[in-house]
Biopython code that builds the backbone (N, CA, C, O; Angstrom):
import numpy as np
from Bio.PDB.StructureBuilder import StructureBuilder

atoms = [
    (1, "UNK", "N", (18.024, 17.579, 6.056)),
    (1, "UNK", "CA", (16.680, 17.039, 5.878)),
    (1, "UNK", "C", (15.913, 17.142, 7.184)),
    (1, "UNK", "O", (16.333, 16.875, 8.309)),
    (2, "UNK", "N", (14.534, 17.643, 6.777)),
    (2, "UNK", "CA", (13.855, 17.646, 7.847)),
    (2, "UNK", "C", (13.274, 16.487, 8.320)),
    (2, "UNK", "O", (12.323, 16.200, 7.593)),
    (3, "UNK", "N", (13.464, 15.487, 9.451)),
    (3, "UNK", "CA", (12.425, 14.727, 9.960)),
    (3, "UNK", "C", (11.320, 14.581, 9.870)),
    (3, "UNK", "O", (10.638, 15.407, 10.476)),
    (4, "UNK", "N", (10.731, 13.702, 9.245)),
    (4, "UNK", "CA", (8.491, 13.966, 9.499)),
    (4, "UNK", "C", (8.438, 12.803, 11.119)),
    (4, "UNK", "O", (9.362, 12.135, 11.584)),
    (5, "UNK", "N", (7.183, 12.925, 11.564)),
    (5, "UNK", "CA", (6.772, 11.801, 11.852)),
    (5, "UNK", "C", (5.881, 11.419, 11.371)),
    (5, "UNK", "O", (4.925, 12.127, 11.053)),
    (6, "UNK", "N", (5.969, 10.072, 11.173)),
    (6, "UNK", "CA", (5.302, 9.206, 10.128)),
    (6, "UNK", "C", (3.656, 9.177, 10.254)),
    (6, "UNK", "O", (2.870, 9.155, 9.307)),
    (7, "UNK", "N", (3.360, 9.181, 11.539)),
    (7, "UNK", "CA", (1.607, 8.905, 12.138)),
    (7, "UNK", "C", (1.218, 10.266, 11.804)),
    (7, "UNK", "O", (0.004, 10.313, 11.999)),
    (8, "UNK", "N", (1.639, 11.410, 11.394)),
    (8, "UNK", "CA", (1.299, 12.697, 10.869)),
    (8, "UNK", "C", (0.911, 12.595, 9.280)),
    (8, "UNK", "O", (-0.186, 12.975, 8.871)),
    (9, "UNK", "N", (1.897, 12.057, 8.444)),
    (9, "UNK", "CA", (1.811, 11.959, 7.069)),
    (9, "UNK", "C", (0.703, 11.447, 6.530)),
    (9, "UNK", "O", (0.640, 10.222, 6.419)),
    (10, "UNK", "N", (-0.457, 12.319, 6.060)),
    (10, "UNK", "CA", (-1.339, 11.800, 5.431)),
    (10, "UNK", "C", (-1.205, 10.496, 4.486)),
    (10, "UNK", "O", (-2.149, 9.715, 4.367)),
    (11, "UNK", "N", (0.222, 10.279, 3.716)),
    (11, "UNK", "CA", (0.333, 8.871, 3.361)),
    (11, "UNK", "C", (0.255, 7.727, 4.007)),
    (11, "UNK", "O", (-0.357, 6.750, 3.574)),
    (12, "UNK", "N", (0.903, 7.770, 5.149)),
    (12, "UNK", "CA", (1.097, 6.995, 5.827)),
    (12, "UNK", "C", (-0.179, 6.417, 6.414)),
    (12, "UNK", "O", (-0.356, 5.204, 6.526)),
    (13, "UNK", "N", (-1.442, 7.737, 6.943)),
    (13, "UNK", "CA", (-2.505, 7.107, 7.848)),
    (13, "UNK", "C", (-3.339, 6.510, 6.367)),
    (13, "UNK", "O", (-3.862, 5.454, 6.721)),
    (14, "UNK", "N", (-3.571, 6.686, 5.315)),
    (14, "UNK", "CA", (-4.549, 6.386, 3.483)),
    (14, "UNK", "C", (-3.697, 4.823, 3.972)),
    (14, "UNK", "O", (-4.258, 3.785, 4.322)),
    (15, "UNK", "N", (-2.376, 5.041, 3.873)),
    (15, "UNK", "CA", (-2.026, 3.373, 4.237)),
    (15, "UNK", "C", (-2.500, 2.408, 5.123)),
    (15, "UNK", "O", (-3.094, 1.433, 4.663)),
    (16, "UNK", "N", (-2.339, 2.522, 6.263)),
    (16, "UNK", "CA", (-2.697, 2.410, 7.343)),
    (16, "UNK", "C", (-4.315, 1.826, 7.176)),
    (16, "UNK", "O", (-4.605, 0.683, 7.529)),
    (17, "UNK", "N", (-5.403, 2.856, 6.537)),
    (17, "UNK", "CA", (-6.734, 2.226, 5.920)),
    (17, "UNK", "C", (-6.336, 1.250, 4.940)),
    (17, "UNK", "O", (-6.740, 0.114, 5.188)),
    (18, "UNK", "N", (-5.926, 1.332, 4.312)),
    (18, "UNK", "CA", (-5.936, 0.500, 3.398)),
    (18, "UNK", "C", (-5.679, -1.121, 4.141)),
    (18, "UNK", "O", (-6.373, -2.117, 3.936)),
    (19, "UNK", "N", (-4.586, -1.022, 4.958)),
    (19, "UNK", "CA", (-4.232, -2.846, 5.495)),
    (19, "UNK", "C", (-5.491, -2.702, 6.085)),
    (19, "UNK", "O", (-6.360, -3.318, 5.468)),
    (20, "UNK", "N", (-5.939, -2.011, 7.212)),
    (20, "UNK", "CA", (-7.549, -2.588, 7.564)),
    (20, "UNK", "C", (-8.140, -2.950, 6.742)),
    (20, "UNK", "O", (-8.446, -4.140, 6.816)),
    (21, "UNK", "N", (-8.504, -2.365, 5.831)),
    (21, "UNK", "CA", (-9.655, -2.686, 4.604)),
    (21, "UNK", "C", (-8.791, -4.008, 4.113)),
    (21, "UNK", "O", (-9.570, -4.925, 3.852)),
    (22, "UNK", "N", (-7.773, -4.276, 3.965)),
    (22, "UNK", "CA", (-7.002, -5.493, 3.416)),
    (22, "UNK", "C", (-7.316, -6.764, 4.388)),
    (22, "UNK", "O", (-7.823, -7.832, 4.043)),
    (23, "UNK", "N", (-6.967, -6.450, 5.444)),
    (23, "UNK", "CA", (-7.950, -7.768, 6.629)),
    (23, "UNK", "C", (-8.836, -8.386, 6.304)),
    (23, "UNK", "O", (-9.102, -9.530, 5.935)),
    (24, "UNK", "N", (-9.595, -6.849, 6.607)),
    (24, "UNK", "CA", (-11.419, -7.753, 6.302)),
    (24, "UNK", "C", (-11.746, -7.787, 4.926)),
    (24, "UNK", "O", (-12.861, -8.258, 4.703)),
    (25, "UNK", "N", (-11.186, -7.476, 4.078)),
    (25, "UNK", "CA", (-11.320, -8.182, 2.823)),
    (25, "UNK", "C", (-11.510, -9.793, 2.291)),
    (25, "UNK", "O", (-12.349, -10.572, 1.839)),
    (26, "UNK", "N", (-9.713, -9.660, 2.799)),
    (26, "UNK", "CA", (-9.284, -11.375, 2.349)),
    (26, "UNK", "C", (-10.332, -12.112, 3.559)),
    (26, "UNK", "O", (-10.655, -13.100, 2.899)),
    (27, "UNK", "N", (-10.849, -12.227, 4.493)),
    (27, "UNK", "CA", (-11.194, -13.080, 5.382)),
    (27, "UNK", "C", (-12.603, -13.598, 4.507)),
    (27, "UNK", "O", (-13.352, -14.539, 4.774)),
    (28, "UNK", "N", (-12.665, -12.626, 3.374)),
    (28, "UNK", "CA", (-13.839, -13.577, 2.570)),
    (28, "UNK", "C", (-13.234, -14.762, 1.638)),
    (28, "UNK", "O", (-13.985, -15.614, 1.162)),
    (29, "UNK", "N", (-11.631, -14.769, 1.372)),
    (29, "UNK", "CA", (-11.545, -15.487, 0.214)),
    (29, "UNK", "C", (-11.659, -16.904, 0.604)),
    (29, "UNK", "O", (-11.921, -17.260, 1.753)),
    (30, "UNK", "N", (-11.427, -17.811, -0.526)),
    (30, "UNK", "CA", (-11.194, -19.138, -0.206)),
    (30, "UNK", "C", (-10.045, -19.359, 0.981)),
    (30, "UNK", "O", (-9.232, -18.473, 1.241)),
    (31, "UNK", "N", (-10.067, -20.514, 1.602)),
    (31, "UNK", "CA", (-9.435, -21.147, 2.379)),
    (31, "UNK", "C", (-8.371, -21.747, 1.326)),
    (31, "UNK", "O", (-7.179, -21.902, 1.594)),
    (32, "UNK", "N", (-8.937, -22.045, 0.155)),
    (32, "UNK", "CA", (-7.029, -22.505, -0.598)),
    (32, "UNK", "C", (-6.346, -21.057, -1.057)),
    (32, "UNK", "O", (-5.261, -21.072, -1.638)),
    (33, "UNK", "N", (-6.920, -20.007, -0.815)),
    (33, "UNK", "CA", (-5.966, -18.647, -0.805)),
    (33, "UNK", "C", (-4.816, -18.694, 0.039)),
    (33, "UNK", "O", (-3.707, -18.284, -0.304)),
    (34, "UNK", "N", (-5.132, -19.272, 1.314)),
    (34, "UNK", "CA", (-4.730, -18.279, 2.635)),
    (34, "UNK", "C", (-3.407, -18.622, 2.345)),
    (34, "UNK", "O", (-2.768, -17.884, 3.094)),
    (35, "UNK", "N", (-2.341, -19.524, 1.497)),
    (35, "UNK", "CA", (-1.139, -18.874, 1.692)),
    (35, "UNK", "C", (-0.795, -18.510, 0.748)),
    (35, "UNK", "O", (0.412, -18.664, 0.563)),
    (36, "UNK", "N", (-1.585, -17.846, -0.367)),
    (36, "UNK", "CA", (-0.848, -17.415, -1.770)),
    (36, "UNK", "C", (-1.689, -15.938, -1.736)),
    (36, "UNK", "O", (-1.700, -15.338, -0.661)),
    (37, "UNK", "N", (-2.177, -15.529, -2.543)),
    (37, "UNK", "CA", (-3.173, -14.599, -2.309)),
    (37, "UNK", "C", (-3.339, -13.512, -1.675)),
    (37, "UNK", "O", (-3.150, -12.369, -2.090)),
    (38, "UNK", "N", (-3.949, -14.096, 0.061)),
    (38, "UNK", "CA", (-3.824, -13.422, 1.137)),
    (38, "UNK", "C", (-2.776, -13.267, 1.499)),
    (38, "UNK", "O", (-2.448, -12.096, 1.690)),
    (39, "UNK", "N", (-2.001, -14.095, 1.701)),
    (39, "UNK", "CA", (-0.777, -13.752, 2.188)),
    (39, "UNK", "C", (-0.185, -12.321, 1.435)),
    (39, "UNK", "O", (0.218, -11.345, 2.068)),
    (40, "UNK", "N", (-0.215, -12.398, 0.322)),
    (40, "UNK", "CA", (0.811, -11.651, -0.907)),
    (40, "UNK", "C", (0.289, -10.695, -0.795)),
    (40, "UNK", "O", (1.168, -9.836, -0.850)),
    (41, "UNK", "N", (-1.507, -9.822, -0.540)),
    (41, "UNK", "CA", (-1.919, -8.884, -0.467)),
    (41, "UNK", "C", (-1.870, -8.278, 0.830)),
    (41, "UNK", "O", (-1.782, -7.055, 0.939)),
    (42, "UNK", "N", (-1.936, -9.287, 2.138)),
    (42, "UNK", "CA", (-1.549, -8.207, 3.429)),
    (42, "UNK", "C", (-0.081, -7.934, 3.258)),
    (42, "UNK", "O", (0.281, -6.764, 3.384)),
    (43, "UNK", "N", (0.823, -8.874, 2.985)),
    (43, "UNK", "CA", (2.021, -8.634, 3.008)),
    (43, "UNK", "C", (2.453, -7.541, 1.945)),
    (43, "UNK", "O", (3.431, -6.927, 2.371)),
    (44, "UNK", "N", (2.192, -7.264, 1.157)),
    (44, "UNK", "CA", (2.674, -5.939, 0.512)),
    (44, "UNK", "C", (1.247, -4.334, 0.763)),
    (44, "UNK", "O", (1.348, -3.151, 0.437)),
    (45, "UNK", "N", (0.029, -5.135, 1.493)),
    (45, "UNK", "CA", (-0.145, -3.535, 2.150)),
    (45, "UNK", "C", (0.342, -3.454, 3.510)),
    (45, "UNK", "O", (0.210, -2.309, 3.942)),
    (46, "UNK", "N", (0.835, -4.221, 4.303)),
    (46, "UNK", "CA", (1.494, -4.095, 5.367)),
    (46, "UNK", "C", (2.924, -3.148, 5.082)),
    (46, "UNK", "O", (3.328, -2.353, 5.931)),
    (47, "UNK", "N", (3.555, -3.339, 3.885)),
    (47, "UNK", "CA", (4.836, -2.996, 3.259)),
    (47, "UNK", "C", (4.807, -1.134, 3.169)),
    (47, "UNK", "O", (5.551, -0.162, 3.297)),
    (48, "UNK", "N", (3.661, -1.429, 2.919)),
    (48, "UNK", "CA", (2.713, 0.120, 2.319)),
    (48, "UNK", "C", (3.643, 1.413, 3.228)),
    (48, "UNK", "O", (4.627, 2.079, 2.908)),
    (49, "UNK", "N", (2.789, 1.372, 4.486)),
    (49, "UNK", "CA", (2.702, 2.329, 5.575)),
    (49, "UNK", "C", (4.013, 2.464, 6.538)),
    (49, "UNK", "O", (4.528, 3.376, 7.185)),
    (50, "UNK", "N", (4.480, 0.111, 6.129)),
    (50, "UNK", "CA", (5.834, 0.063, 7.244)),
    (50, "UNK", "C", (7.173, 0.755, 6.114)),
    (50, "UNK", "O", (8.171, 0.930, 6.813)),
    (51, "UNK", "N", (7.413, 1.118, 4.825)),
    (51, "UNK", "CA", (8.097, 1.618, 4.275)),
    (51, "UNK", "C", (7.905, 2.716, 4.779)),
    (51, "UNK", "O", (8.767, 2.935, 5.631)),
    (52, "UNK", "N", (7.006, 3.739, 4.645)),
    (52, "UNK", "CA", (6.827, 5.265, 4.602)),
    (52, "UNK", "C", (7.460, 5.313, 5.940)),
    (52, "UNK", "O", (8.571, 5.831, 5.831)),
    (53, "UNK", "N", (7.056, 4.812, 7.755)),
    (53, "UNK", "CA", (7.913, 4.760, 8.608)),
    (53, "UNK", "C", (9.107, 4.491, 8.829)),
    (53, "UNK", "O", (9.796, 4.998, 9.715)),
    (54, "UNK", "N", (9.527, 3.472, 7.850)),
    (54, "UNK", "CA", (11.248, 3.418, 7.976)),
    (54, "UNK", "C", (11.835, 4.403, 7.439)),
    (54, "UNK", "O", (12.930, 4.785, 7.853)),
    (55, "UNK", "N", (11.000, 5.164, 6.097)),
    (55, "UNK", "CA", (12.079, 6.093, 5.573)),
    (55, "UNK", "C", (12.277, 7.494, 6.641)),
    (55, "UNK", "O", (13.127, 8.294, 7.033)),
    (56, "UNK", "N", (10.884, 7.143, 6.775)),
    (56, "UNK", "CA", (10.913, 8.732, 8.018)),
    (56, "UNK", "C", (12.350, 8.931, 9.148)),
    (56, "UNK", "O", (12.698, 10.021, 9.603)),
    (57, "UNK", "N", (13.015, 7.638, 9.429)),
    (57, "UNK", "CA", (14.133, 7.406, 10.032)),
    (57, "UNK", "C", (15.172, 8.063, 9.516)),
    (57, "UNK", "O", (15.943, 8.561, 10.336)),
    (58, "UNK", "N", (15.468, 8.238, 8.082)),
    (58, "UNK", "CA", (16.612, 8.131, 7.494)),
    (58, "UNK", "C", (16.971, 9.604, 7.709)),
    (58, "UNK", "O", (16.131, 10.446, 8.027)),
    (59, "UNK", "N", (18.770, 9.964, 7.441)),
    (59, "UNK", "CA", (18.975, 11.279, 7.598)),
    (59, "UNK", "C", (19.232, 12.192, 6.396)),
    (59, "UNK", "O", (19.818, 13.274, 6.405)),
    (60, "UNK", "N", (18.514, 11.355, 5.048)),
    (60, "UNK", "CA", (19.014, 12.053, 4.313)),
    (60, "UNK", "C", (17.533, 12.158, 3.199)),
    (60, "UNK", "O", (17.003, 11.070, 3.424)),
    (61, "UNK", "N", (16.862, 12.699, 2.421)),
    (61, "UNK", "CA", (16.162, 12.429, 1.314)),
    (61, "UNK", "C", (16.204, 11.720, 0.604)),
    (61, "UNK", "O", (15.249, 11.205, 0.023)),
    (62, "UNK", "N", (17.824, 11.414, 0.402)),
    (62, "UNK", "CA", (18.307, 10.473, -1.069)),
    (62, "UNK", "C", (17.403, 9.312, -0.852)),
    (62, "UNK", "O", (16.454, 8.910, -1.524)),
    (63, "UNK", "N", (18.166, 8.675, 0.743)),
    (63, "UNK", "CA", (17.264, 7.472, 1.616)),
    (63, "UNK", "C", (15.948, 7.172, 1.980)),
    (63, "UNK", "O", (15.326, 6.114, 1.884)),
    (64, "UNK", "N", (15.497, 8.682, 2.577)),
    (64, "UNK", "CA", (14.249, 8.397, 2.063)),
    (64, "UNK", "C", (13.225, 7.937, 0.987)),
    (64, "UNK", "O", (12.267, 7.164, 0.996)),
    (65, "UNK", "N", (13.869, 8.797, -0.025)),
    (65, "UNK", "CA", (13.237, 8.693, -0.849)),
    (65, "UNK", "C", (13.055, 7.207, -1.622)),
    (65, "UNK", "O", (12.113, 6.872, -2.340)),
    (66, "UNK", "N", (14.174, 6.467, -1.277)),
    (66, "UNK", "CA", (14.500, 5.027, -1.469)),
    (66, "UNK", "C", (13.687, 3.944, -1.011)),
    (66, "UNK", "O", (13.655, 2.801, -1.466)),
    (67, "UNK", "N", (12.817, 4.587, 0.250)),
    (67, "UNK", "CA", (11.905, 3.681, 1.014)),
    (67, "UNK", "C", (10.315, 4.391, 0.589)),
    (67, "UNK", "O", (9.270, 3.761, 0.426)),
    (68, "UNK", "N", (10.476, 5.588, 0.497)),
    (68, "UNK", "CA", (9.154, 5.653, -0.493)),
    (68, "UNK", "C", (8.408, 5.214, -2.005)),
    (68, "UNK", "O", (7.247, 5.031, -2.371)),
    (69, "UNK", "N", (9.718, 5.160, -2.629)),
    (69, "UNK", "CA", (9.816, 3.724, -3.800)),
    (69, "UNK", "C", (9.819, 2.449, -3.613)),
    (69, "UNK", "O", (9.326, 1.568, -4.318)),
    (70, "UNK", "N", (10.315, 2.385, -2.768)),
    (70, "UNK", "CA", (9.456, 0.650, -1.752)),
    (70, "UNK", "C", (8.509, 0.638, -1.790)),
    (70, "UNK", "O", (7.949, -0.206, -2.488)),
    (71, "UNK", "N", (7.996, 1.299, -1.271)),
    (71, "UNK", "CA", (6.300, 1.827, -0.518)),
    (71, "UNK", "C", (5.205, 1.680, -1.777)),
    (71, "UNK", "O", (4.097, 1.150, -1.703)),
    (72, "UNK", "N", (5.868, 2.344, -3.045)),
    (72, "UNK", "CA", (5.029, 2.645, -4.043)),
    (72, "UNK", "C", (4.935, 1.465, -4.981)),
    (72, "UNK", "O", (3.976, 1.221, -5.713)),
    (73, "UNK", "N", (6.347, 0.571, -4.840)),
    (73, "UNK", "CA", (6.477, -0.507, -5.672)),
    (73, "UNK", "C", (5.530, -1.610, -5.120)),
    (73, "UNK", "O", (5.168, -2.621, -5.723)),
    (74, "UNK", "N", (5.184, -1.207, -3.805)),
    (74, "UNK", "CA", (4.578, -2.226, -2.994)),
    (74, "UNK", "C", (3.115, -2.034, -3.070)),
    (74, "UNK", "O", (2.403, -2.928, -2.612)),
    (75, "UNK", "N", (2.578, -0.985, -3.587)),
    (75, "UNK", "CA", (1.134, -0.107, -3.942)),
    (75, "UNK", "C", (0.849, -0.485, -5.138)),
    (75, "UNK", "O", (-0.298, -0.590, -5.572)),
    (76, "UNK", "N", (1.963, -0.738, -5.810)),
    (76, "UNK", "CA", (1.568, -1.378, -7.705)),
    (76, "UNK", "C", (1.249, -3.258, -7.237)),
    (76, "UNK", "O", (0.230, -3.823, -7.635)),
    (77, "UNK", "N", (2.102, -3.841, -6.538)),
    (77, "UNK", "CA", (2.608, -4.851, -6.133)),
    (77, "UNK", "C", (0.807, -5.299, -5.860)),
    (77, "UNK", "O", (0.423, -6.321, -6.429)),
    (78, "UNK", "N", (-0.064, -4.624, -5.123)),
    (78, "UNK", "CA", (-1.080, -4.901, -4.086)),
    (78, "UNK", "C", (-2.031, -4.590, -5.255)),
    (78, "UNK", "O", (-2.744, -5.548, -5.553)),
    (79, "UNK", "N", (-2.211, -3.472, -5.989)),
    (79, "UNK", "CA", (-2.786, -3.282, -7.052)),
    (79, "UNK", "C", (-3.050, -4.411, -7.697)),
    (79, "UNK", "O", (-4.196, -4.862, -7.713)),
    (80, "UNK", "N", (-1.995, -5.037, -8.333)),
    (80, "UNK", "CA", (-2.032, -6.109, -9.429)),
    (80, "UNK", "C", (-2.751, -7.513, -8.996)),
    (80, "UNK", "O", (-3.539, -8.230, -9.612)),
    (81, "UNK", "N", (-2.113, -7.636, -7.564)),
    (81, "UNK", "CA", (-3.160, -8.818, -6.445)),
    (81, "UNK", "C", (-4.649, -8.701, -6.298)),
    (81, "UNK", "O", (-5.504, -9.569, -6.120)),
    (82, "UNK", "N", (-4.737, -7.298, -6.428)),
    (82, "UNK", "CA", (-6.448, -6.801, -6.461)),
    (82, "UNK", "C", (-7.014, -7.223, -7.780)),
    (82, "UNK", "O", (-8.169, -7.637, -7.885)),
    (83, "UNK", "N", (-6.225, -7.117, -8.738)),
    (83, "UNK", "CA", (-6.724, -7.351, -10.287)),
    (83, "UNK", "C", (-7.338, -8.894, -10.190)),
    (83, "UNK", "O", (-8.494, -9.261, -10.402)),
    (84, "UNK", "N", (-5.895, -9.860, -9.702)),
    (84, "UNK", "CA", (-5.867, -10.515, -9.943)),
    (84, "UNK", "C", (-7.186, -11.608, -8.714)),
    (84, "UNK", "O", (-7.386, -12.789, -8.997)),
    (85, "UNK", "N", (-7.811, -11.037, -7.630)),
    (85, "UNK", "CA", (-8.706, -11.291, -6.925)),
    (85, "UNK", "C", (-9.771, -11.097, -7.949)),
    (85, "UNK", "O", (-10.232, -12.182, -8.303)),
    (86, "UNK", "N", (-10.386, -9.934, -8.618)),
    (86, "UNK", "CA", (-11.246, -9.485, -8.961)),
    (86, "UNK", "C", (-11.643, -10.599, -9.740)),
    (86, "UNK", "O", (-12.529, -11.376, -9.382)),
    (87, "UNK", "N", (-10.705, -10.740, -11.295)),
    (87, "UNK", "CA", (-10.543, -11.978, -12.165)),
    (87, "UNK", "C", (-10.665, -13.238, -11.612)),
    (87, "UNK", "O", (-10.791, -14.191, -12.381)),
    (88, "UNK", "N", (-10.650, -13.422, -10.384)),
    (88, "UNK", "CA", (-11.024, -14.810, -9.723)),
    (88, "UNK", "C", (-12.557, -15.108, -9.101)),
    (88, "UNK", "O", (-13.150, -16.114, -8.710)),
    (89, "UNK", "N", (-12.863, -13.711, -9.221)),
    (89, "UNK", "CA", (-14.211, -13.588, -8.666)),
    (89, "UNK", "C", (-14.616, -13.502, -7.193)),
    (89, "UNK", "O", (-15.696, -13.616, -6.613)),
    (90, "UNK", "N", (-12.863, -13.164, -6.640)),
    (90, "UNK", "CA", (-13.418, -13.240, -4.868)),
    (90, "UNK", "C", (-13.766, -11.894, -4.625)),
    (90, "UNK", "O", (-14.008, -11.808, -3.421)),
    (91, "UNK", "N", (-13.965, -10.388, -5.390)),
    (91, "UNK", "CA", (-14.377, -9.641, -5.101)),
    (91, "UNK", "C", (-15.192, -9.414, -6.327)),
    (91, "UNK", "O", (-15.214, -10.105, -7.345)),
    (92, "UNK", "N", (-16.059, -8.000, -5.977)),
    (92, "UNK", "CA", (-17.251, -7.445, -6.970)),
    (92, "UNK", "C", (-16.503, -6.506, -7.354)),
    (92, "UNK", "O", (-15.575, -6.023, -6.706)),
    (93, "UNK", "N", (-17.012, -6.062, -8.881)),
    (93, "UNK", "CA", (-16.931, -5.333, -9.747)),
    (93, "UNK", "C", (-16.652, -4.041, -8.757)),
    (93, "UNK", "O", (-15.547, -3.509, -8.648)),
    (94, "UNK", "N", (-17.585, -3.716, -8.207)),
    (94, "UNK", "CA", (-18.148, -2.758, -7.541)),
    (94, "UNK", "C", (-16.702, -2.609, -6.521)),
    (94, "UNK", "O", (-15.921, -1.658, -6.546)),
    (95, "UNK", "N", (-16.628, -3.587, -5.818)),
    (95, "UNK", "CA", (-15.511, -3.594, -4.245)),
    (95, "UNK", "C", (-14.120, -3.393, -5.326)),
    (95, "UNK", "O", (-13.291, -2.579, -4.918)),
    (96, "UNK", "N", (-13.917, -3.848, -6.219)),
    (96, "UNK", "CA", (-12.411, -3.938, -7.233)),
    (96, "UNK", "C", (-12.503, -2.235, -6.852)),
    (96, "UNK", "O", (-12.023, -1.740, -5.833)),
    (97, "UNK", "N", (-13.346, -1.374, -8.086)),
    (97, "UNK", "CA", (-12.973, -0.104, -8.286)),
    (97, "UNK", "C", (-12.783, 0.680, -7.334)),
    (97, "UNK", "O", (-12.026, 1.650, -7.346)),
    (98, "UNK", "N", (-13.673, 0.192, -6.166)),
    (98, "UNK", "CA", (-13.497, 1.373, -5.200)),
    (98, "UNK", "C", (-11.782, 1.141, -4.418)),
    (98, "UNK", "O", (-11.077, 2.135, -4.245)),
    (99, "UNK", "N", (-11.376, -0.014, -4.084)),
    (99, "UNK", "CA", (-10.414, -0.580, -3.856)),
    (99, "UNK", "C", (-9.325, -0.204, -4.777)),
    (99, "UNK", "O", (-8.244, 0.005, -4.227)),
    (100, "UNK", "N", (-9.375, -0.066, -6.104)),
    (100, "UNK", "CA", (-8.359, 0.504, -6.906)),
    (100, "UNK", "C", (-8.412, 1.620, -7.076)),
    (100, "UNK", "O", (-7.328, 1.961, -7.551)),
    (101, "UNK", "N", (-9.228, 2.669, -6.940)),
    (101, "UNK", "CA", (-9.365, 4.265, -6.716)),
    (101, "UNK", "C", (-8.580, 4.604, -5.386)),
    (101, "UNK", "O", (-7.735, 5.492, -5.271)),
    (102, "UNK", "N", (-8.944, 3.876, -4.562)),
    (102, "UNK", "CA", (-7.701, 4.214, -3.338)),
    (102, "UNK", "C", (-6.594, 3.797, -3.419)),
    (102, "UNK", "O", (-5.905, 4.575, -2.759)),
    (103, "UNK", "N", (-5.629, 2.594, -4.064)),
    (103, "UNK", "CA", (-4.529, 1.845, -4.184)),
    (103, "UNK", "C", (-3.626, 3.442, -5.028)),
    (103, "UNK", "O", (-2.524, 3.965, -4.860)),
    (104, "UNK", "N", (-5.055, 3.795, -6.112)),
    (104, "UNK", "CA", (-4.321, 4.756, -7.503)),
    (104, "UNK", "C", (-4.049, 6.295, -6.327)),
    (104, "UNK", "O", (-2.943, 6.810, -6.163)),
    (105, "UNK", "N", (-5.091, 6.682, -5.781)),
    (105, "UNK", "CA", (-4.885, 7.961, -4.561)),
    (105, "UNK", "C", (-3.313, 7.489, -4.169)),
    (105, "UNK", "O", (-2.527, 8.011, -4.960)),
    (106, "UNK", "N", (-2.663, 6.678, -3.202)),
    (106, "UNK", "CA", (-1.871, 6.261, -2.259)),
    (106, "UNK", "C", (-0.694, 6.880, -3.513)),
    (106, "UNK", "O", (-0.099, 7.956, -3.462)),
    (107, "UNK", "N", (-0.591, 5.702, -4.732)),
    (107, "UNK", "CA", (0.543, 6.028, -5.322)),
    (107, "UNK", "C", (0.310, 7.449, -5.923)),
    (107, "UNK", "O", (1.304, 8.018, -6.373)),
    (108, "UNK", "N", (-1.212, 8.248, -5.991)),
    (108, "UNK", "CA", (-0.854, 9.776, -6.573)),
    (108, "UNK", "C", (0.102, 10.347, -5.563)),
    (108, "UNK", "O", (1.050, 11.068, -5.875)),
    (109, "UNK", "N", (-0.186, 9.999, -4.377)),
    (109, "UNK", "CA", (0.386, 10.809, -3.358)),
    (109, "UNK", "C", (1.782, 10.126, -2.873)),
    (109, "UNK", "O", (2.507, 10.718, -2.074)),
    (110, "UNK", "N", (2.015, 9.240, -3.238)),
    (110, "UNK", "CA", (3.451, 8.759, -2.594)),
    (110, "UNK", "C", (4.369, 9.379, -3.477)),
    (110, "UNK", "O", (5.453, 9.864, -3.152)),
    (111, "UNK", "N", (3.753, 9.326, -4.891)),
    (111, "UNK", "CA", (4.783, 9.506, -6.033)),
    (111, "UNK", "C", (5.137, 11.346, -6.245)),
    (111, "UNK", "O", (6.086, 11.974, -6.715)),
    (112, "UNK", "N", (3.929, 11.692, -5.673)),
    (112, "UNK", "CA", (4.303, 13.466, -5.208)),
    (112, "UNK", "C", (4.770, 13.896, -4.215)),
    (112, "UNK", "O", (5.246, 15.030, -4.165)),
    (113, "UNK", "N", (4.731, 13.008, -3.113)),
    (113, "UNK", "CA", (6.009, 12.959, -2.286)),
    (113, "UNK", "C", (7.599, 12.945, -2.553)),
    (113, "UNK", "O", (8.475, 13.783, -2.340)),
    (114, "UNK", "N", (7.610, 11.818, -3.035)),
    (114, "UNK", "CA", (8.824, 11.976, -3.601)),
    (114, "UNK", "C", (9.133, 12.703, -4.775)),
    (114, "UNK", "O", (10.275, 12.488, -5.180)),
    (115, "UNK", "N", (8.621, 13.310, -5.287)),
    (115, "UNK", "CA", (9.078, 14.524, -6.106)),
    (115, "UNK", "C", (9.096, 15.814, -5.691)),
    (115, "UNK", "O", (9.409, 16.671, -6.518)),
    (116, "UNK", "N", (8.823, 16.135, -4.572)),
    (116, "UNK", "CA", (9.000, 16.967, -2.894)),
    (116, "UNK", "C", (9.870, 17.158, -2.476)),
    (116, "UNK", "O", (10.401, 18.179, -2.039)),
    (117, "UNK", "N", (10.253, 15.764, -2.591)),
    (117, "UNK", "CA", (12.322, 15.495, -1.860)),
    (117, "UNK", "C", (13.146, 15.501, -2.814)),
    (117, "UNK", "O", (14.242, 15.156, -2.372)),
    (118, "UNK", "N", (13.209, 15.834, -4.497)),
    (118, "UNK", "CA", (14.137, 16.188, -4.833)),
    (118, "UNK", "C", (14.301, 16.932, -5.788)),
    (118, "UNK", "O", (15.435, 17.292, -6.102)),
]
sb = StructureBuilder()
sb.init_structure("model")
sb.init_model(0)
sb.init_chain("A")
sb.init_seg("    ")
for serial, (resi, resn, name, xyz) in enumerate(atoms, 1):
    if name == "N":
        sb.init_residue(resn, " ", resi, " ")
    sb.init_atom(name, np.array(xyz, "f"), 0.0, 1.0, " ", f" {name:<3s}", serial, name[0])
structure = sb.get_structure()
């Protein structure tokens, strides 16, 4: 298996935007969010970009590929938190789709990644 480095992988940097955009997002929600919510949405796009770097470690594809299914489970994971913001009304119609057009990009491309590696 060939090595990537990770700060190269176009997945990795779409990730990488995404936790920014995840920051200044939540800093609009309620204050009774900040440990359910927010928490649950930086913490699984943080998951995003830090999966795709751990797998880049591994010496084999199998492994990799194991942490890019992290990565992606963690892209559905952040998805569903977005739904579930939208339905609460802490974001717009408008901020949801554009926000879920990129969540849906990340997993087009994670999930064709890993069908790359085997």
């Amino acid at each position: 298996m060939k090595r990537h480095n990770f700060k190269n992988l176009k997945i990795w940097q779409e990730s990488i935007a995404l936790v920014q955009e995840t920051y200044n997002l939540v800093k609009s929600f309620p204050d009774s969010e900040k440990f359910n919510l927010v928490s649950q949405l930086t913490r699984c796009a943080v998951s995003i970009p830090s999966n795709i770097a751990e797998g880049t470690s591994k010496s084999t594809d199998k492994h990799f590929r194991t942490y890019l299914e992290a990565s992606l489970g963690s892209s559905f994971e952040w998805e569903t938190q977005i739904i579930i913001a939208y339905k609460e009304q802490y974001i717009t119609k408008e901020k949801f789709e554009v926000l879920e057009e990129k969540v849906q990009q990340i997993q087009r491309m994670i999930s064709k990644f890993i069908d790359s590696l085997s």
